[in-house]
N, C-alpha and C positions, 0 to 999 in steps of 0.2 A: 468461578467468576473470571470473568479475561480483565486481564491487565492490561491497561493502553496507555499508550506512550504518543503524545504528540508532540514532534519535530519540528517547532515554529521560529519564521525567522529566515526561512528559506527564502534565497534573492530569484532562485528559478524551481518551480515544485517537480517538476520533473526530474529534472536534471539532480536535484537532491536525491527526488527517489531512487533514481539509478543509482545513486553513489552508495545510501542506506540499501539496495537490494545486495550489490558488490560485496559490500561488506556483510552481511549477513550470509551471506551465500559463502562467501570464503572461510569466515568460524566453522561453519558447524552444518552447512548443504541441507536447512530446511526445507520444509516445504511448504510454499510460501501462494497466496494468491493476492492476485491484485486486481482491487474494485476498481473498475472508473467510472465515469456518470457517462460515456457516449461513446461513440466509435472513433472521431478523431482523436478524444483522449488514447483512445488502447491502441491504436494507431502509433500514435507520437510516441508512447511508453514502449512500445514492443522494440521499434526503430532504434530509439538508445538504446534497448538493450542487447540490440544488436552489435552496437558499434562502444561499448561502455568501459571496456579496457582493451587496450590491444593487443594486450599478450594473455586476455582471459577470454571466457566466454560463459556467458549464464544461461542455462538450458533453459528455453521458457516455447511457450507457446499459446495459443488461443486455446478455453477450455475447450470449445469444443471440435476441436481436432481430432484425429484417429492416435496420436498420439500424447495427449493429454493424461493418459491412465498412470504412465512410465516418465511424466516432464514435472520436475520437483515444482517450476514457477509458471502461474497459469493466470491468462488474462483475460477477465471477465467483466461485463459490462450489463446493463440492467433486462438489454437486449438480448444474452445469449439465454438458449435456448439449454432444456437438458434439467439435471440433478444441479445443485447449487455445487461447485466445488468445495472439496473442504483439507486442510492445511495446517500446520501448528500458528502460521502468522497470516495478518489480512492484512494488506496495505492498501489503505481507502485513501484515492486517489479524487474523491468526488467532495461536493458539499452539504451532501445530506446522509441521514445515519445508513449504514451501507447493510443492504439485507442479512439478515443471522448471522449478525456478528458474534454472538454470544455464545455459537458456537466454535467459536477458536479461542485458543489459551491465548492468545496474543495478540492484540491489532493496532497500528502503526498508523497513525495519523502523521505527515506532510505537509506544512501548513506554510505559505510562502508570505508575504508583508502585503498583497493589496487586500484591500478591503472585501472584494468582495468572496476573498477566501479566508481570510482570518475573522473573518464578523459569525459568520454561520457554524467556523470552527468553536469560537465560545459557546455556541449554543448544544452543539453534540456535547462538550466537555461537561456544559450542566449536567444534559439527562444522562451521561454516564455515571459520573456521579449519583443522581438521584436512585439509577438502578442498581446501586450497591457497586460498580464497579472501581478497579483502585485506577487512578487516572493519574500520569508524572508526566511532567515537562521537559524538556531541552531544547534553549535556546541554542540555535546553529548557528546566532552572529557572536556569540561566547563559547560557545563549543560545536564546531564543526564534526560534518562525519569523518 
């Protein structure tokens, strides 16, 4: 079963997830993908994590790049083309349940305060639930990354 965790609470959903990617990436250098629902999203996302600390840097790229094989963090979107990427963590970036998730031990849900990302966020939380999976919380305006 995957274990998911959603992050809610976030004042900006990006800019948490860069912060959540940083710091996963500095524990332990998983390997990590990230859903988004479009290409401005993986756009916007790619850009932070470009610029996401200045004295780090987080190897990532588009999955399907030439170098994608050998890039621990890969960014995929409904639109890329190819094998689906696969990774110890999913970070779903989107508001709908993100393709085979159930194949990763992990997936990270980001969920920021307007409505039209936290409303759709409770409905993924049900069916995870209902498909046997263990679903936990953390609120980021009580406990920040």
């Amino acid at each position: 079963m995957t274990h998911i965790l959603f992050c809610h609470g976030a004042t900006d959903r990006l800019r948490a997830a860069a912060d959540w990617l940083e710091q996963a990436f500095a524990q332990s250098q998983p390997t990590l993908v990230i859903h988004t629902p479009d290409e401005t999203t993986a756009a916007r996302i790619d850009q932070l994590l470009w610029s996401a600390s200045p004295t780090g840097f987080l190897p990532h790229c588009r999955a399907e790049s030439p170098l994608a094989e050998e890039t621990p963090i890969l960014i995929v979107n409904a639109s890329t083309p190819g094998e689906p990427a696969s990774g110890q963590y999913l970070l779903n970036l989107g508001n709908d349940l993100p393709p085979d998730y159930a194949r990763f031990p992990h997936l990270i849900e980001i969920i920021s305060q307007e409505d039209e990302v936290r409303l759709p966020a409770r409905n993924r939380a049900k069916i995870y639930r209902d498909q046997g999976h263990e679903v936990q919380f953390r609120d980021l305006q009580k406990e920040p990354l």
